[in-house]
mmCIF file of the N, C-alpha and C atoms, coordinates in Angstrom:
data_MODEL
# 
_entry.id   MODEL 
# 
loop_
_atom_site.group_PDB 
_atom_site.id 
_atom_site.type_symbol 
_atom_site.label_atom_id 
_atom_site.label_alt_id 
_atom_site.label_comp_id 
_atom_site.label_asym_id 
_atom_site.label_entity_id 
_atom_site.label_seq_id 
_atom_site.pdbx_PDB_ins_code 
_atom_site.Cartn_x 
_atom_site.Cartn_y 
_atom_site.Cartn_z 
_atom_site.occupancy 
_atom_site.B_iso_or_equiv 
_atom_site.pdbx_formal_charge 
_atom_site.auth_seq_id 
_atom_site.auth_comp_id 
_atom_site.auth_asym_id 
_atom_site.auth_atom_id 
_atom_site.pdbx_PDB_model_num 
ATOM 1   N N  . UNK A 1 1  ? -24.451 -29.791 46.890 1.00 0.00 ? 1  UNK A N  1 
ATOM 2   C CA . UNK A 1 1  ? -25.360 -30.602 46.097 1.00 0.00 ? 1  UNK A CA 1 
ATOM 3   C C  . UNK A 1 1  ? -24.631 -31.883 45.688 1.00 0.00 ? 1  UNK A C  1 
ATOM 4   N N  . UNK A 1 2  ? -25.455 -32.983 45.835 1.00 0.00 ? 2  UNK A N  1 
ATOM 5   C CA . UNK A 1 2  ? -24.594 -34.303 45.503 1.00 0.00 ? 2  UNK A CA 1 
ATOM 6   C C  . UNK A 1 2  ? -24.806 -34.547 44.201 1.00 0.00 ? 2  UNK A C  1 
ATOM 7   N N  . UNK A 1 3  ? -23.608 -35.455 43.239 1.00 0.00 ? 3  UNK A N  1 
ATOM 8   C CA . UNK A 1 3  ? -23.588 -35.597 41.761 1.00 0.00 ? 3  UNK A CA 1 
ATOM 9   C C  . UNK A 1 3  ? -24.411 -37.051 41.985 1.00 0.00 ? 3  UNK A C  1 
ATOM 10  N N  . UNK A 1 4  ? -24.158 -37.349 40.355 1.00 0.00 ? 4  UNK A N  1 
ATOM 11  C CA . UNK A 1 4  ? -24.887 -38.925 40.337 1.00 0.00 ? 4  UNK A CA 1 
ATOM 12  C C  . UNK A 1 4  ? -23.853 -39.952 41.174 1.00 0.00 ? 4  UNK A C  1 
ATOM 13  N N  . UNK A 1 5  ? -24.963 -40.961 41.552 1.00 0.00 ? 5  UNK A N  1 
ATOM 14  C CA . UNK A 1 5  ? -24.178 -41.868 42.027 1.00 0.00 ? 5  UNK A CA 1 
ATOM 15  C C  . UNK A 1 5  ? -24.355 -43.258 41.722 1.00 0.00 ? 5  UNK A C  1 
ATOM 16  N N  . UNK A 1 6  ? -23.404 -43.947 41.362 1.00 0.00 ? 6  UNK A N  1 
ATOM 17  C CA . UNK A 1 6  ? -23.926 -45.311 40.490 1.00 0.00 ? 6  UNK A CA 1 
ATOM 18  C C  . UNK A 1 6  ? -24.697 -46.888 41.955 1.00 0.00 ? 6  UNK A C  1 
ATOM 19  N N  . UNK A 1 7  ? -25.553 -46.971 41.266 1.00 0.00 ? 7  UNK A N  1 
ATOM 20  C CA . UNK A 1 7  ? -26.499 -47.968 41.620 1.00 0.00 ? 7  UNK A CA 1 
ATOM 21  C C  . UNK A 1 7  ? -25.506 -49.062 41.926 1.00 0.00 ? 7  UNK A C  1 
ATOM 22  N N  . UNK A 1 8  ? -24.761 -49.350 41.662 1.00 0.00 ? 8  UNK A N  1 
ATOM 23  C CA . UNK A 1 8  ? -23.826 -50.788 42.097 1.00 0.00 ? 8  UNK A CA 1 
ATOM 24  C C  . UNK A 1 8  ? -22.439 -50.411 43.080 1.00 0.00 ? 8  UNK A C  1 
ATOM 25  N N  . UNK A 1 9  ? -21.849 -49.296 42.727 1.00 0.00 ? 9  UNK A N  1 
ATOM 26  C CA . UNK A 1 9  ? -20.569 -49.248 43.210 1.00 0.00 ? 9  UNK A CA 1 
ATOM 27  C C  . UNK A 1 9  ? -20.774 -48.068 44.454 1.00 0.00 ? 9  UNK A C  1 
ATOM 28  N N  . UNK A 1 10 ? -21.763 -47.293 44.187 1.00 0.00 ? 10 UNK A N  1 
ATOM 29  C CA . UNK A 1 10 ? -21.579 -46.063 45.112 1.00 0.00 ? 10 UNK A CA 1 
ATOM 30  C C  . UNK A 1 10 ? -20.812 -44.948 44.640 1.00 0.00 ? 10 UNK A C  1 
ATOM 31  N N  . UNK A 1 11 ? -19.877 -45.192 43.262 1.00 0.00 ? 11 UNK A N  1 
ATOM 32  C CA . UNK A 1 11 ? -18.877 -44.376 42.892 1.00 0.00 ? 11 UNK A CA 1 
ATOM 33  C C  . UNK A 1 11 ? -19.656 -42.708 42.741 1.00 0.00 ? 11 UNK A C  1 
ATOM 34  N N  . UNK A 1 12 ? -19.348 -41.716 42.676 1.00 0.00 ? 12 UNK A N  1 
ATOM 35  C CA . UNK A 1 12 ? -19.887 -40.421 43.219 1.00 0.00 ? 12 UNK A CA 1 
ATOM 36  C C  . UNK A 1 12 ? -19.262 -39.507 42.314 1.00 0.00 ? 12 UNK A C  1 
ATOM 37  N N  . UNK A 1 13 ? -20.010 -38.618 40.845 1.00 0.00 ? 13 UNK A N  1 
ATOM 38  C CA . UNK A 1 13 ? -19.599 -37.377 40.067 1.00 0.00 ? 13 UNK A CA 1 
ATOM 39  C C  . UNK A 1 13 ? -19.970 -38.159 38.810 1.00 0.00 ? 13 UNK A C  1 
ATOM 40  N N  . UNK A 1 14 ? -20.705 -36.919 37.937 1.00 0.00 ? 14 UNK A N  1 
ATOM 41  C CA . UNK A 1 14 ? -20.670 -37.039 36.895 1.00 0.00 ? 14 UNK A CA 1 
ATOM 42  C C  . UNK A 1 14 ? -19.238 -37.630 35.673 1.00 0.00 ? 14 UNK A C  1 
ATOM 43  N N  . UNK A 1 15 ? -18.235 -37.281 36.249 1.00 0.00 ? 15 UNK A N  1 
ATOM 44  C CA . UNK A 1 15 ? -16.854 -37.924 35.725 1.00 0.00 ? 15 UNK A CA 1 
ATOM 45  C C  . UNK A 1 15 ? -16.824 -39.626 35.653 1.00 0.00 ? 15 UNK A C  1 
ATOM 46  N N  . UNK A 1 16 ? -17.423 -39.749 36.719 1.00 0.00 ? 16 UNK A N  1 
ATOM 47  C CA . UNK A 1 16 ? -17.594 -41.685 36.665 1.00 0.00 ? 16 UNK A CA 1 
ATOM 48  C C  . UNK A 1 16 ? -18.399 -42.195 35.791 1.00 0.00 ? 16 UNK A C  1 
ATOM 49  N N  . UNK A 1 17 ? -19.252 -41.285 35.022 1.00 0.00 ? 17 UNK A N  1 
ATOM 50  C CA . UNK A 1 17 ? -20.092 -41.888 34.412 1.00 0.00 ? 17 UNK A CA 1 
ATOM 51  C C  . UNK A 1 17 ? -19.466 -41.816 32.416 1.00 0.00 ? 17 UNK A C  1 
ATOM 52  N N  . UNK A 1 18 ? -19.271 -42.242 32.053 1.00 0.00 ? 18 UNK A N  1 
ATOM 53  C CA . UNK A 1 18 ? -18.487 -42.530 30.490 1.00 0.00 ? 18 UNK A CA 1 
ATOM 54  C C  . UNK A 1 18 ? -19.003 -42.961 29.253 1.00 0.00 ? 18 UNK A C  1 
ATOM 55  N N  . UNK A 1 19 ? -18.957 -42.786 28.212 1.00 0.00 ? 19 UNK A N  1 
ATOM 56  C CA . UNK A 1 19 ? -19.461 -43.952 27.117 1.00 0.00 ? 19 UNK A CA 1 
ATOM 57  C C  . UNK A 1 19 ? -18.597 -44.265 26.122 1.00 0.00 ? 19 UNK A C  1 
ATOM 58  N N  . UNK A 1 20 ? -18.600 -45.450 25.622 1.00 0.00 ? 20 UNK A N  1 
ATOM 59  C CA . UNK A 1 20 ? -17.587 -45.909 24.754 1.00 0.00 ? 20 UNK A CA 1 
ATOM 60  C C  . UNK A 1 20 ? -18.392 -46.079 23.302 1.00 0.00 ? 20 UNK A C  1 
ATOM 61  N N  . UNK A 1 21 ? -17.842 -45.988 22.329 1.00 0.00 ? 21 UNK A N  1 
ATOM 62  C CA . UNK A 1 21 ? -18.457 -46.888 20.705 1.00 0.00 ? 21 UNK A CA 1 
ATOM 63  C C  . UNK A 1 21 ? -18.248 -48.076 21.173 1.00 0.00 ? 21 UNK A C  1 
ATOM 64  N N  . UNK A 1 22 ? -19.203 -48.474 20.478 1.00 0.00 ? 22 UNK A N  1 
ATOM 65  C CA . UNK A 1 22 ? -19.542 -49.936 19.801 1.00 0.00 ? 22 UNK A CA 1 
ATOM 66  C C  . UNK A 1 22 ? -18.258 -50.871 19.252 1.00 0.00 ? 22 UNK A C  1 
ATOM 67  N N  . UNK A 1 23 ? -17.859 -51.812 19.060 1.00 0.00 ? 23 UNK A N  1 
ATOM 68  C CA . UNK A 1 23 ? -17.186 -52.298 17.858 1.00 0.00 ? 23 UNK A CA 1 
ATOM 69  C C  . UNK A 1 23 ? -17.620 -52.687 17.101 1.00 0.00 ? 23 UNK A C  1 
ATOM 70  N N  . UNK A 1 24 ? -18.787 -52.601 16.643 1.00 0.00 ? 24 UNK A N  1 
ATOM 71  C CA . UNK A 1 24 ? -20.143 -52.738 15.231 1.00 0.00 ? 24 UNK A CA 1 
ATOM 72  C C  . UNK A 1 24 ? -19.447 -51.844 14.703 1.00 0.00 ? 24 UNK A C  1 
ATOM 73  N N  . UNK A 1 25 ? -19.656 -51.326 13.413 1.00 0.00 ? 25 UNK A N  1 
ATOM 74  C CA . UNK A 1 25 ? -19.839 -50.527 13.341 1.00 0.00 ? 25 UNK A CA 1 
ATOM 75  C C  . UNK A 1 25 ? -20.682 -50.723 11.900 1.00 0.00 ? 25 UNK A C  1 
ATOM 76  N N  . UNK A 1 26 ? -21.526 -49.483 11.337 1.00 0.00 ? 26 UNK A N  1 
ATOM 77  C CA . UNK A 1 26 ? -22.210 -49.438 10.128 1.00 0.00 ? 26 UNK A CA 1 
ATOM 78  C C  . UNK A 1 26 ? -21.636 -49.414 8.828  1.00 0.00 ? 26 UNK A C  1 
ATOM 79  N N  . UNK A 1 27 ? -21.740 -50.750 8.182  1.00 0.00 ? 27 UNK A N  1 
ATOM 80  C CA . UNK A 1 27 ? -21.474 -50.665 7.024  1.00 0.00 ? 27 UNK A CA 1 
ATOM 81  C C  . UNK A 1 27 ? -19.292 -50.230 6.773  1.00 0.00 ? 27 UNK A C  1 
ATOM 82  N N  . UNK A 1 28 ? -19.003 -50.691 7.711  1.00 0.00 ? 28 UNK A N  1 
ATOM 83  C CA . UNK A 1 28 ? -17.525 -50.671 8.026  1.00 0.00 ? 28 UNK A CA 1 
ATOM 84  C C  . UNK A 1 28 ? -16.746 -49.389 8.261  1.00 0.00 ? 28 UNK A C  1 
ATOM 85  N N  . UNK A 1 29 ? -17.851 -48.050 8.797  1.00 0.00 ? 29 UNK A N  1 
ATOM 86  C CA . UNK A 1 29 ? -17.556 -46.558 9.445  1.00 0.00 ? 29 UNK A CA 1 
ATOM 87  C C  . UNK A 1 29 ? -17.715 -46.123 10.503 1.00 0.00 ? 29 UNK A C  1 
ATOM 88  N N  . UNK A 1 30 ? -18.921 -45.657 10.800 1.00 0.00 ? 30 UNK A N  1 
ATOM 89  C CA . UNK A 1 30 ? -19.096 -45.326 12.292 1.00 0.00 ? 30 UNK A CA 1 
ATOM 90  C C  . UNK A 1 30 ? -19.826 -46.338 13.230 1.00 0.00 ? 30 UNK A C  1 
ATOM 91  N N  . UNK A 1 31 ? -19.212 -46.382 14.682 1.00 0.00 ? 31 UNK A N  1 
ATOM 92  C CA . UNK A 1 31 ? -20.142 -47.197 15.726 1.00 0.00 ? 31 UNK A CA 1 
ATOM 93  C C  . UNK A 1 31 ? -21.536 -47.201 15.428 1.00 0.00 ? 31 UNK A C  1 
ATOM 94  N N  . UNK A 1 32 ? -22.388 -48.360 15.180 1.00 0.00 ? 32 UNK A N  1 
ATOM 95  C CA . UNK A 1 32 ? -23.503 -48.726 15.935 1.00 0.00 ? 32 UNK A CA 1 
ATOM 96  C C  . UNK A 1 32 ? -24.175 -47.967 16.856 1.00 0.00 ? 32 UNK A C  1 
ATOM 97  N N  . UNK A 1 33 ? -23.577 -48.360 17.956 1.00 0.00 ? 33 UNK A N  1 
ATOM 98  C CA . UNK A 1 33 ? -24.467 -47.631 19.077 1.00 0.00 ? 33 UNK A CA 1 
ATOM 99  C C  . UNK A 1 33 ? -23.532 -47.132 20.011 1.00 0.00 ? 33 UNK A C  1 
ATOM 100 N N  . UNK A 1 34 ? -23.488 -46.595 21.161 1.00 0.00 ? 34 UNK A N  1 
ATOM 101 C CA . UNK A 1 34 ? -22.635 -46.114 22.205 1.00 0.00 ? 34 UNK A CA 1 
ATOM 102 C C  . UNK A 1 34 ? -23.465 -47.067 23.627 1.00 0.00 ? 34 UNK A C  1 
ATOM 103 N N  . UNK A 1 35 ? -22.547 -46.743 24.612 1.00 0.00 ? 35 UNK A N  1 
ATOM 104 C CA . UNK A 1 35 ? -22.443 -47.559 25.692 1.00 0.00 ? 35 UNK A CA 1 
ATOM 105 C C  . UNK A 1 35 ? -22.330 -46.810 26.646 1.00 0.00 ? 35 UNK A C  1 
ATOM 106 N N  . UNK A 1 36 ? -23.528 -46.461 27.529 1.00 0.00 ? 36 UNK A N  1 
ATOM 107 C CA . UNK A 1 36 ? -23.348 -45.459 28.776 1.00 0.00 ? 36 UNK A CA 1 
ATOM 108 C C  . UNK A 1 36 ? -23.190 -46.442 30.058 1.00 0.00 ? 36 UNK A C  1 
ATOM 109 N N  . UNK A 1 37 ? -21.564 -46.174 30.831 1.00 0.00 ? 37 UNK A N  1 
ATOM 110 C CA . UNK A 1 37 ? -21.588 -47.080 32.117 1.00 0.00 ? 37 UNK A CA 1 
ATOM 111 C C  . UNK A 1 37 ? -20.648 -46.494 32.960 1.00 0.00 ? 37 UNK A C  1 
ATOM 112 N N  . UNK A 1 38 ? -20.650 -47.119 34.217 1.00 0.00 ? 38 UNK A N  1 
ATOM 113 C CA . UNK A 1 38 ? -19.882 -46.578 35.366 1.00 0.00 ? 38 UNK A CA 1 
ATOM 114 C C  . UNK A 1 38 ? -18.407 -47.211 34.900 1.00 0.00 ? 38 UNK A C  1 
ATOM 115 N N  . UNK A 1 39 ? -17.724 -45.822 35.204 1.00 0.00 ? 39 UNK A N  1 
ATOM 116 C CA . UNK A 1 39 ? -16.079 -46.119 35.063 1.00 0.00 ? 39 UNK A CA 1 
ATOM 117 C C  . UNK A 1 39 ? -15.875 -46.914 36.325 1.00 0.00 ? 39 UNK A C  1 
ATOM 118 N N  . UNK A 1 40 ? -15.972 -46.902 37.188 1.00 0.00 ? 40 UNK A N  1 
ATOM 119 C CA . UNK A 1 40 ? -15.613 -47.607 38.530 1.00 0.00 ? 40 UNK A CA 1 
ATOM 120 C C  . UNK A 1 40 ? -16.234 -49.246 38.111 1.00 0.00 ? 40 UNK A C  1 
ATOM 121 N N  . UNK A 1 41 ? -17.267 -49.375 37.824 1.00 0.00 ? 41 UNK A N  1 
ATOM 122 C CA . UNK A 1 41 ? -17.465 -50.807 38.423 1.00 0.00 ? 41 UNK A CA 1 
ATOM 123 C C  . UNK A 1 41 ? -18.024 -51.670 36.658 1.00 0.00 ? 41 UNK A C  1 
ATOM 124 N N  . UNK A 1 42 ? -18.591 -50.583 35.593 1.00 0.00 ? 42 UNK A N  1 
ATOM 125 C CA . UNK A 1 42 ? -19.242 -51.123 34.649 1.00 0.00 ? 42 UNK A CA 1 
ATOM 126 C C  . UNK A 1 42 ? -20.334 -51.084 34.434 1.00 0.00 ? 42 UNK A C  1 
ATOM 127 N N  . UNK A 1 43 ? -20.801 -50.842 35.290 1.00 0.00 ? 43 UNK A N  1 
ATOM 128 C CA . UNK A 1 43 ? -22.478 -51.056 35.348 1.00 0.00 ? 43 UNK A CA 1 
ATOM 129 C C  . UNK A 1 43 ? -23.068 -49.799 34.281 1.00 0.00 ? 43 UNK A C  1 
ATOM 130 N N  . UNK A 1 44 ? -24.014 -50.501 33.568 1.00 0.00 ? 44 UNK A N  1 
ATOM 131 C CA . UNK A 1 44 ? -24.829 -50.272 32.343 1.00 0.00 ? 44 UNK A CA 1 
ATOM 132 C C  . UNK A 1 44 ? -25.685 -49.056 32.813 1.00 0.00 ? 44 UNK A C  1 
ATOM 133 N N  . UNK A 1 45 ? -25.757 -47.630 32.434 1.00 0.00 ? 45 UNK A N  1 
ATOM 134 C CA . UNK A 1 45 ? -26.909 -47.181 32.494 1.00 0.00 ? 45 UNK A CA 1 
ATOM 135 C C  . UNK A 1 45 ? -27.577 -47.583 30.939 1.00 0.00 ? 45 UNK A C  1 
ATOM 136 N N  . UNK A 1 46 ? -27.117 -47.085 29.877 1.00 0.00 ? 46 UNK A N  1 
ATOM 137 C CA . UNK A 1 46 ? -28.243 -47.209 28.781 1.00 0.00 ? 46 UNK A CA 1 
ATOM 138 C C  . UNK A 1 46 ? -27.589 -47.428 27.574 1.00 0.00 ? 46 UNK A C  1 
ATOM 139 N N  . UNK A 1 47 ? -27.953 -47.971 26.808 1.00 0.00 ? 47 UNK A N  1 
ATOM 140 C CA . UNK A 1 47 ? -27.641 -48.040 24.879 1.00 0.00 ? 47 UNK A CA 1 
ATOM 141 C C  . UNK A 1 47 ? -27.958 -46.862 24.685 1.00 0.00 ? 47 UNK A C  1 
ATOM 142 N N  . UNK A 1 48 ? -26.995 -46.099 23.783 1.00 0.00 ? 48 UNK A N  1 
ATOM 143 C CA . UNK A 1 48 ? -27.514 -45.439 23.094 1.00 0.00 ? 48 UNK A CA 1 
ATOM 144 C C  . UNK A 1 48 ? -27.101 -45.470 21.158 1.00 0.00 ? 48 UNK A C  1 
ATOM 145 N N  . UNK A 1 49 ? -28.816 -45.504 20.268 1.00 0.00 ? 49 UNK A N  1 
ATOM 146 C CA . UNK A 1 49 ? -28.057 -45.723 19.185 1.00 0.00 ? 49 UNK A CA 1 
ATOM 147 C C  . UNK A 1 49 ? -27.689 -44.378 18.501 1.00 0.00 ? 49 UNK A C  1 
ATOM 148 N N  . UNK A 1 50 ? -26.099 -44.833 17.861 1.00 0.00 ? 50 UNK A N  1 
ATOM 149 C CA . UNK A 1 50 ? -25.614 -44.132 17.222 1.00 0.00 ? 50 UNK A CA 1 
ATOM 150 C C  . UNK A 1 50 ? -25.819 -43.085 15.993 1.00 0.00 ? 50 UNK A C  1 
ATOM 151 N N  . UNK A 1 51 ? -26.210 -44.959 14.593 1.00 0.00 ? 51 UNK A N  1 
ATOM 152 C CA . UNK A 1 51 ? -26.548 -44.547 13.626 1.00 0.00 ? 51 UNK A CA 1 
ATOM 153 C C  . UNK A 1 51 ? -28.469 -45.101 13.236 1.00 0.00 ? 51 UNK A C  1 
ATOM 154 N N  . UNK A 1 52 ? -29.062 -44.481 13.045 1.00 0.00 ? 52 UNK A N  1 
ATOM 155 C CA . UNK A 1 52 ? -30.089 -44.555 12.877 1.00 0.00 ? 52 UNK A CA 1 
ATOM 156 C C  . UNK A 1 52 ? -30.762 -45.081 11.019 1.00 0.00 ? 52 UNK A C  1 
ATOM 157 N N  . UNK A 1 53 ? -31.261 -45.988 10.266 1.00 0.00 ? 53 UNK A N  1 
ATOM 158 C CA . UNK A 1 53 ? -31.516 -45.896 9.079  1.00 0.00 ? 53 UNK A CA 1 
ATOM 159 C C  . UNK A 1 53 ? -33.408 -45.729 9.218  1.00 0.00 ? 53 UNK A C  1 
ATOM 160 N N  . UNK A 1 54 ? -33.773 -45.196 7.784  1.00 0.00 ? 54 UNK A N  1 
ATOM 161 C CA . UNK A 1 54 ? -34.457 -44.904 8.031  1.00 0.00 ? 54 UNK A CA 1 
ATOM 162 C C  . UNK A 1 54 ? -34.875 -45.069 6.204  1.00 0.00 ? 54 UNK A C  1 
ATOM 163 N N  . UNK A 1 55 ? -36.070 -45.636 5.586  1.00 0.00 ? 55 UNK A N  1 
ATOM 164 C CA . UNK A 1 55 ? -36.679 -45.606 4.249  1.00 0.00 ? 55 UNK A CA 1 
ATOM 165 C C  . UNK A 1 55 ? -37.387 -44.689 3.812  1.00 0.00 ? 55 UNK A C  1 
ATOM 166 N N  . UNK A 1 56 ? -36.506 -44.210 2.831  1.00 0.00 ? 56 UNK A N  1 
ATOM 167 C CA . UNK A 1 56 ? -37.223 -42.453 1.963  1.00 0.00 ? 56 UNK A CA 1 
ATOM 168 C C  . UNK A 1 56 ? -37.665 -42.634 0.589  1.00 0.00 ? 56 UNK A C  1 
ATOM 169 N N  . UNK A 1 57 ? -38.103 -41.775 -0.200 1.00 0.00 ? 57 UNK A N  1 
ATOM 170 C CA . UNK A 1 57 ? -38.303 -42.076 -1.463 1.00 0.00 ? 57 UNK A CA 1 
ATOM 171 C C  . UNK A 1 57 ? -36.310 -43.048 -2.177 1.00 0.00 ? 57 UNK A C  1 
ATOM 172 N N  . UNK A 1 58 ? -35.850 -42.937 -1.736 1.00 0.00 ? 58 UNK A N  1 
ATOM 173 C CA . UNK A 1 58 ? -34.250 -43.097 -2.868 1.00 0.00 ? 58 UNK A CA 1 
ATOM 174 C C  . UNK A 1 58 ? -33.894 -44.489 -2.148 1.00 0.00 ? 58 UNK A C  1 
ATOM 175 N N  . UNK A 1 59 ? -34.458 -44.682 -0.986 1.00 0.00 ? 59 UNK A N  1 
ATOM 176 C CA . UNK A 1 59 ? -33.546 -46.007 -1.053 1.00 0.00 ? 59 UNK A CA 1 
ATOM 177 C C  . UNK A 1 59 ? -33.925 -45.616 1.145  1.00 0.00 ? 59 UNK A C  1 
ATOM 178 N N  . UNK A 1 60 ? -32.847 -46.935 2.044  1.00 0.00 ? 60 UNK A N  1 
ATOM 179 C CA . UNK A 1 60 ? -32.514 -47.089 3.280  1.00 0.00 ? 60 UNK A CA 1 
ATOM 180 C C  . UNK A 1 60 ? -31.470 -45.758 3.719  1.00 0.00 ? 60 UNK A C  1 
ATOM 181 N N  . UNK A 1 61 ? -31.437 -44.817 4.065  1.00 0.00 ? 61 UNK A N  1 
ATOM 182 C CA . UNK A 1 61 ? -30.471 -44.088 4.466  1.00 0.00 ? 61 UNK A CA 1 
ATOM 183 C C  . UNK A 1 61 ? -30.120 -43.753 5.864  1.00 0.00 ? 61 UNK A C  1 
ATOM 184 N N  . UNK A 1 62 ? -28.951 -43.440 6.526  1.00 0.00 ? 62 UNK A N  1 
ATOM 185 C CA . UNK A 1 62 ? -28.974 -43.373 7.844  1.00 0.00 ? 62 UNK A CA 1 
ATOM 186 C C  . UNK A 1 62 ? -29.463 -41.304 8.084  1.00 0.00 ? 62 UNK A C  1 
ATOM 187 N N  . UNK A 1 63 ? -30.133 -41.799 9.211  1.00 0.00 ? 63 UNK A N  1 
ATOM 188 C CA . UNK A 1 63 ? -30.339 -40.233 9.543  1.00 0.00 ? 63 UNK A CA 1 
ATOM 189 C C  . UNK A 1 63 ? -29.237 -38.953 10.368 1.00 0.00 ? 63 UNK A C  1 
ATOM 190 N N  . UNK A 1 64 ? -28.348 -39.616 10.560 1.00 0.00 ? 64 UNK A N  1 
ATOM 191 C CA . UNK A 1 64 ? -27.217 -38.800 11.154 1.00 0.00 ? 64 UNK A CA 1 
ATOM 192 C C  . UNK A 1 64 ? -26.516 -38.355 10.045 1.00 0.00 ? 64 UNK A C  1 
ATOM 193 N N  . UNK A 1 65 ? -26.470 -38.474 8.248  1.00 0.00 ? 65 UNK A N  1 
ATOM 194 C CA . UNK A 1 65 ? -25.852 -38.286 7.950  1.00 0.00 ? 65 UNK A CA 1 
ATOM 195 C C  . UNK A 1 65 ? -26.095 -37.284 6.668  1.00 0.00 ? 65 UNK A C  1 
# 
């Protein structure tokens, strides 16, 4: 069975594929968002966000936490 294979490089296995944090980060703690891309060449599959806020009765709060 063949693994993923990236759209730009051809590179071949789930191992090529990586994500890094952000250097945002929220409120001066955790990453922003994460960064899904090919170790071989870079290429972008997707954003993903990290920290999420969200308005409740008390105030803006993030939902991861």
């Amino acid at each position: 069975m063949a693994g993923p294979t990236c759209p730009d490089c051809g590179e071949e296995g789930i191992e090529k594929i990586v994500c890094c944090d952000s250097k945002q980060n929220v409120r001066g703690r955790d990453p922003w968002f994460q960064v899904v891309h090919c170790d071989g060449c870079g290429h972008v599959y997707g954003v993903i966000a990290k920290t999420v806020y969200v308005r409740d009765d008390t105030g803006v709060v993030p939902t991861n936490k």
